[in-house]
C-alpha positions in Angstrom: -1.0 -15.6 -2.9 -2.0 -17.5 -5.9 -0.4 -20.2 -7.3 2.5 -18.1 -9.9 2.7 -15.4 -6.3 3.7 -18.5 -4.6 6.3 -20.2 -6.9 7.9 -16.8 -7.4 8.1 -16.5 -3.2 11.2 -16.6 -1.8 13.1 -16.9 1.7 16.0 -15.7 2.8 17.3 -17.0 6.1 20.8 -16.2 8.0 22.8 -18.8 9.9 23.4 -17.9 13.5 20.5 -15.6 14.6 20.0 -13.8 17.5 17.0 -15.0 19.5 14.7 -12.2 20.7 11.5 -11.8 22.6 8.5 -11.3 21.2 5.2 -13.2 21.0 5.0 -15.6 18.4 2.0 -15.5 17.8 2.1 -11.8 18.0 5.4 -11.9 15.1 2.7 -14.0 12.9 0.6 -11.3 12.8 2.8 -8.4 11.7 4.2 -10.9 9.2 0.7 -11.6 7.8 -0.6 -8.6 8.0 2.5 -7.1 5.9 2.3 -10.2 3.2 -1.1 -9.1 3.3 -0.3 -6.0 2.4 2.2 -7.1 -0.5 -0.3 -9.1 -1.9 -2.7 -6.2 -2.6 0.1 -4.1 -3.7 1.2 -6.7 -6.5 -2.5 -7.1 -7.7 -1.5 -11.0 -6.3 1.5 -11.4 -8.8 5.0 -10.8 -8.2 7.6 -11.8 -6.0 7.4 -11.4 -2.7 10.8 -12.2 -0.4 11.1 -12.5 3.2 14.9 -12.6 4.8 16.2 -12.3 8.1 19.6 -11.0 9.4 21.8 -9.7 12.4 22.3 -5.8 12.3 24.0 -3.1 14.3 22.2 0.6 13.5 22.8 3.7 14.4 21.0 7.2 13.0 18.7 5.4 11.2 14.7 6.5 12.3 12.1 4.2 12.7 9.5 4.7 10.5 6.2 5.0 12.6 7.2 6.4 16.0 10.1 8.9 14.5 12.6 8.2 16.9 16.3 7.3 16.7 18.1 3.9 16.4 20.6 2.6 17.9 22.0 -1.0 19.1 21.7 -4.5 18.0 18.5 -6.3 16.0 17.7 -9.3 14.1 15.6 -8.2 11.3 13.2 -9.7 9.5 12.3 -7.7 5.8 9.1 -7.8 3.5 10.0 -7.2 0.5 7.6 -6.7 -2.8 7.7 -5.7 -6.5 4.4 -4.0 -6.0 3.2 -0.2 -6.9 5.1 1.3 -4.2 4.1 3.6 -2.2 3.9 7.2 -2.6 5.0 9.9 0.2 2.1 11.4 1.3 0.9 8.1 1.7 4.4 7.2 3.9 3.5 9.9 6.2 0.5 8.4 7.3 0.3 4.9 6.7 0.9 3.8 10.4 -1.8 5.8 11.8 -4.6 4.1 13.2 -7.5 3.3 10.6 -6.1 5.4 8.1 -6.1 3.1 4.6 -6.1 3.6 1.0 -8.3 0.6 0.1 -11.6 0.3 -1.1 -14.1 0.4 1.4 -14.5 -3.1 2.7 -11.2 -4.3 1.8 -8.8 -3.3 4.3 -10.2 -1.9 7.9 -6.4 0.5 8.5 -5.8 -0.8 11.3 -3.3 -3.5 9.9 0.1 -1.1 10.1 -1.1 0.5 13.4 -1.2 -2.9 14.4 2.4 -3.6 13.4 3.7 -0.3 15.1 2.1 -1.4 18.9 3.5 -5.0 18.6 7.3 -3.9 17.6 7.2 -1.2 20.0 5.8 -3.1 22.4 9.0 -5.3 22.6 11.1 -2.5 21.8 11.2 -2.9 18.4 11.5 -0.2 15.5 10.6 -0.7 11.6 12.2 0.8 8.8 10.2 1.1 5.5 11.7 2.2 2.2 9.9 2.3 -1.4 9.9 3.8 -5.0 6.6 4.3 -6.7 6.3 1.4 -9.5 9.1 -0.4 -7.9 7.9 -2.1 -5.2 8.7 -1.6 -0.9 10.7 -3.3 1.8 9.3 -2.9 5.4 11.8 -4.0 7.9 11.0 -5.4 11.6 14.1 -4.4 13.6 13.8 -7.0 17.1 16.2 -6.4 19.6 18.7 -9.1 20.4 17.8 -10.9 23.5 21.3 -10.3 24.5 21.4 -6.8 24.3 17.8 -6.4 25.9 19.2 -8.5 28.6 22.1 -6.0 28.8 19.7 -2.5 28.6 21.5 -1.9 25.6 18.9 -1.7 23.5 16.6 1.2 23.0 14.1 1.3 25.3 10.5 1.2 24.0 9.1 4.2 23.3 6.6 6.0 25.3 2.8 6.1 24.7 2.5 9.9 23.9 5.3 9.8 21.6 3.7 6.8 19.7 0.2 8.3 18.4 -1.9 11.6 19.4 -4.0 10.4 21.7 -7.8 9.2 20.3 -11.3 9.4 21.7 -14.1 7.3 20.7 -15.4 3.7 21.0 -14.3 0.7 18.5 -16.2 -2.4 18.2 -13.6 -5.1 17.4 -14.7 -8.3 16.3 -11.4 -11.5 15.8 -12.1 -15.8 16.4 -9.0 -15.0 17.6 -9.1 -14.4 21.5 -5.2 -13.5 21.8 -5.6 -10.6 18.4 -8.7 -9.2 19.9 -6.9 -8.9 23.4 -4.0 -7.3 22.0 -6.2 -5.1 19.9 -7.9 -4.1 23.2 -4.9 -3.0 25.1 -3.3 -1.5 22.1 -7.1 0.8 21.7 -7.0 1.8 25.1 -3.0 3.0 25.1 -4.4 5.5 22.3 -7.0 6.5 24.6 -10.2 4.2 22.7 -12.9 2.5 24.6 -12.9 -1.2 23.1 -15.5 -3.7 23.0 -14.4 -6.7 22.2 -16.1 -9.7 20.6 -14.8 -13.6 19.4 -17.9 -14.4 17.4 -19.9 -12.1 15.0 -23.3 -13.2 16.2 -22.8 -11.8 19.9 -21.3 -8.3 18.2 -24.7 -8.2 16.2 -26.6 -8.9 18.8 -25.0 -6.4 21.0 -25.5 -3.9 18.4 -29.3 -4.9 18.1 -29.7 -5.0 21.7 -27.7 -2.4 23.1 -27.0 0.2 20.3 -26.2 3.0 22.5 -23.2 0.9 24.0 -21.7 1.0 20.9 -22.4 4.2 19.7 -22.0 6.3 22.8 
């Protein structure tokens, strides 16, 4: 964010949280990736918030995998004044390299990537917007407690998530523990990943070996 973004930034933090289980590292980057997101959305000025609170659902639906809610969550909401989003776009927007950026600026795969980490923890998210308003997206995390209880919904299962996918993605992150996680996430949607920590080896697979990419 740039400097008037940032002073306009806010937090919103409950006492008394739950704790839940989830990678931390893994939490950063849905958090990123959805401040990210915000960013864009508020052409880099606004006010963006962030809060976190205990909740107890029931019939709400989680926004990417469709199914029902029901139990105890700590949740953690993005919240922007951006452009919104409109509803064909909603319908979509969790689908794997599906994006509405320019070419260059946004690869799609930064929602997907949000669906497989919540759901991988048995986590939901619920997203609500107005066009020219601005959007909240909202990690729901099971309680520890309740997970430890099988109270909480169990995570959903890989053909309900996506329709399966065929092809082969090149994935290319300094980050070994992203490009891991990208890897498993690929192959649960039926994709043959290669995986790369540096872009000099990915080029020089592609110059090398340009069938195993492109097969």
């Amino acid at each position: 964010l740039d400097p008037a973004a940032q002073e306009a930034a806010a937090a919103q933090v409950a006492d008394m949280l739950a704790p839940v289980r989830i990678d931390p590292v893994h939490l950063e980057q849905v958090l990123m990736n959805l401040c990210i997101n915000a960013r864009d959305a508020m052409d880099g000025r606004g006010r963006l918030t962030l809060s976190a609170s205990s909740l107890q659902l029931h019939g709400r639906v989680c926004e990417s995998c469709q199914q029902a809610i029901a139990g105890d969550y700590v949740s953690i909401s993005v919240q922007d004044t951006g452009h919104g989003i409109a509803p064909a776009v909603m319908e979509r927007m969790f689908e794997p390299f599906y994006s509405t950026k320019e070419i260059g600026k946004g690869s799609g795969m930064g929602l997907a990537m949000v669906h497989g980490i919540l759901h991988e923890c048995g986590g939901h998210v619920l997203v609500e917007s107005q066009v020219g308003r601005g959007s909240v997206f909202t990690l729901l995390l099971p309680a520890a407690a309740a997970v430890a209880e099988g109270v909480a919904q169990a995570p959903v299962s890989a053909t309900s998530r996506q329709r399966r996918l065929h092809g082969r993605v090149l994935v290319v992150d300094d980050q070994p523990v992203v490009s891991e996680f990208m890897q498993d996430l690929l192959a649960n949607w039926g994709l043959d990943a290669l995986v790369f920590n540096h872009t000099l080896q990915a080029l020089e697979c592609m110059t090398q070996q340009p069938d195993a990419v492109c097969a």
